[in-house]
VOMARMAR-876659 format. One record per residue (C-alpha): residue number from 1; residue in one letter; y negated, x, z negated. Coordinates in Angstrom, 1 decimal. Layout:
<pts>
PT  resi  resn      yy      xx      zz
PT   NUM     a       Y       X       Z
...
</pts>
This chain:
<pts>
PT  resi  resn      yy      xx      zz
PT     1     x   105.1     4.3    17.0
PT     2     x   106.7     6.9    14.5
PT     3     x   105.9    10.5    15.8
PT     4     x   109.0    12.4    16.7
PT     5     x   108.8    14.9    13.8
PT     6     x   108.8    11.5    11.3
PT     7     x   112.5    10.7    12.6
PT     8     x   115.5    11.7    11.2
PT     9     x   117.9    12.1    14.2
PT    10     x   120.4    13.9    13.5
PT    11     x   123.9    13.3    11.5
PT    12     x   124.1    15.8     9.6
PT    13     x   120.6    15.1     8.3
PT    14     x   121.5    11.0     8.0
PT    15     x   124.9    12.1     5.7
PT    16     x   122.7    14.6     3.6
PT    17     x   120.0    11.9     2.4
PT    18     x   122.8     9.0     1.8
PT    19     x   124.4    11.4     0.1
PT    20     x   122.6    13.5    -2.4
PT    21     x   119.2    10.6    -2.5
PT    22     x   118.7     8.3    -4.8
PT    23     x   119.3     4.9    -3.5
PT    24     x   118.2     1.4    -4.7
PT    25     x   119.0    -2.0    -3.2
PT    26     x   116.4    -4.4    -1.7
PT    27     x   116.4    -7.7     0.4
PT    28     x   118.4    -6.8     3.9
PT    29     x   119.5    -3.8     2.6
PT    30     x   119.6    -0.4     0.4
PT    31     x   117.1     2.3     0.8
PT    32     x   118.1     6.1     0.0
PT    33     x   115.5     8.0    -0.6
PT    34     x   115.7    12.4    -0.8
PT    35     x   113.0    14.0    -2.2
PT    36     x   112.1    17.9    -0.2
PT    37     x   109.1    20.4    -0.4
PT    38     x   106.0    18.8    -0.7
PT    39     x   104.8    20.6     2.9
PT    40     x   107.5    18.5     4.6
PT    41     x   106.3    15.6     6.7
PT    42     x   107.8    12.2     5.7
PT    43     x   111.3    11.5     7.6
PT    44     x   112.7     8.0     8.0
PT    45     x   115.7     7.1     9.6
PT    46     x   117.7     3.7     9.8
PT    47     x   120.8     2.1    10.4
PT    48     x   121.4    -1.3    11.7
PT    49     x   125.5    -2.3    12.3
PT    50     x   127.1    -4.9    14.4
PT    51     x   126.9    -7.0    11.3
PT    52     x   123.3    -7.5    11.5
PT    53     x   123.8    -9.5    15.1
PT    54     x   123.8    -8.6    18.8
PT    55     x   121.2    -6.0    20.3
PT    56     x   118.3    -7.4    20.6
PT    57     x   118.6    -8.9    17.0
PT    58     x   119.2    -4.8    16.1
PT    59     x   116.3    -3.4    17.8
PT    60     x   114.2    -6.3    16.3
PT    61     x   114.9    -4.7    13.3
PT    62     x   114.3    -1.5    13.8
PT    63     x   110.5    -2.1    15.1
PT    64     x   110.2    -3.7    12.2
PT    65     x   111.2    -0.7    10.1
PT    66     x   109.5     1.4    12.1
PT    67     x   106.1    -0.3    11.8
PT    68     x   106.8    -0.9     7.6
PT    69     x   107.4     3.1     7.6
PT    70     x   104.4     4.3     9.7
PT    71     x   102.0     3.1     7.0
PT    72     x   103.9     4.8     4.4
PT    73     x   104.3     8.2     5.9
PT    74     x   100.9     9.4     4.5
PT    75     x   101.6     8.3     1.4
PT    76     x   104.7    10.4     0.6
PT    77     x   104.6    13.8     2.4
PT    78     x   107.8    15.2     1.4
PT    79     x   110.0    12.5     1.5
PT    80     x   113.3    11.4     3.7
PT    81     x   114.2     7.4     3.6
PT    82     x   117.0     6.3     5.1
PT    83     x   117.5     2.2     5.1
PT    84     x   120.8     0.8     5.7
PT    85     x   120.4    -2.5     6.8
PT    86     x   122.2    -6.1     6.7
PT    87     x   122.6    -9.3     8.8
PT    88     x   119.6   -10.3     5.9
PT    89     x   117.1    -8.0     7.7
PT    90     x   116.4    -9.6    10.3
PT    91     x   114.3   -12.4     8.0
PT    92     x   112.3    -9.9     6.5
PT    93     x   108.6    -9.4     7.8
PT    94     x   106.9    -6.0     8.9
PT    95     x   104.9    -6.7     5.3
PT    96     x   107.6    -7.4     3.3
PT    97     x   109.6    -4.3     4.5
PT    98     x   106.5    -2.3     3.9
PT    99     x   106.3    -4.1     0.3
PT   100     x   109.7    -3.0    -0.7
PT   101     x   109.5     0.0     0.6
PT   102     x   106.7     1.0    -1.0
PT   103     x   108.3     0.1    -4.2
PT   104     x   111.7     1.3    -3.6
PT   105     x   110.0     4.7    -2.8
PT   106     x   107.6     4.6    -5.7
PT   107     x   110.7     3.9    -8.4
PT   108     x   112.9     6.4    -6.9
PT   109     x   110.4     9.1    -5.8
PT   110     x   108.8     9.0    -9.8
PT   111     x   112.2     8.8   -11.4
</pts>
């Protein structure tokens, strides 16, 4: 489980990272990625919509984002990912999130 200080919860903080990150698409949805200090703890948030089916379909998603982002939060310190996902999510794997997030964070963080 994602540690309470590696969640972004707030909207002010959700509208801030879609707004000034860099953002890249991937299969079930677009990642936006904001780069902060480097003594910052890595901060995910995400957002599932009625589009991506009923509630349990949702929350499905979300543990699986949840358990792609807990292996990458060592890996970036400093980073806030926000994934905005479709009705596509809910075919992609715990590896395969973790797999293209990895990437989507590599290619934006670098750039």
């Amino acid at each position: 489980m994602l540690n309470r200080r590696h969640r972004i919860l707030t909207t002010e903080d959700f509208r801030h990272v879609l707004r000034r990150g860099k953002k890249t698409s991937v299969t079930g949805g677009v990642v936006a990625v904001l780069r902060t200090s480097p003594g910052q703890p890595f901060r995910c948030g995400f957002v599932v919509s009625k589009i991506a089916g009923n509630a349990v379909a949702r929350n499905s998603i979300k543990r699986r984002l949840r358990a792609a982002c807990l292996l990458l939060a060592e890996q970036y310190p400093g980073c806030e990912v926000v994934v905005r996902a479709d009705q596509r999510a809910l075919s992609v794997s715990v590896d395969a999130w973790h797999q293209q997030l990895s990437v989507a964070l590599e290619k934006l963080v670098s750039s």
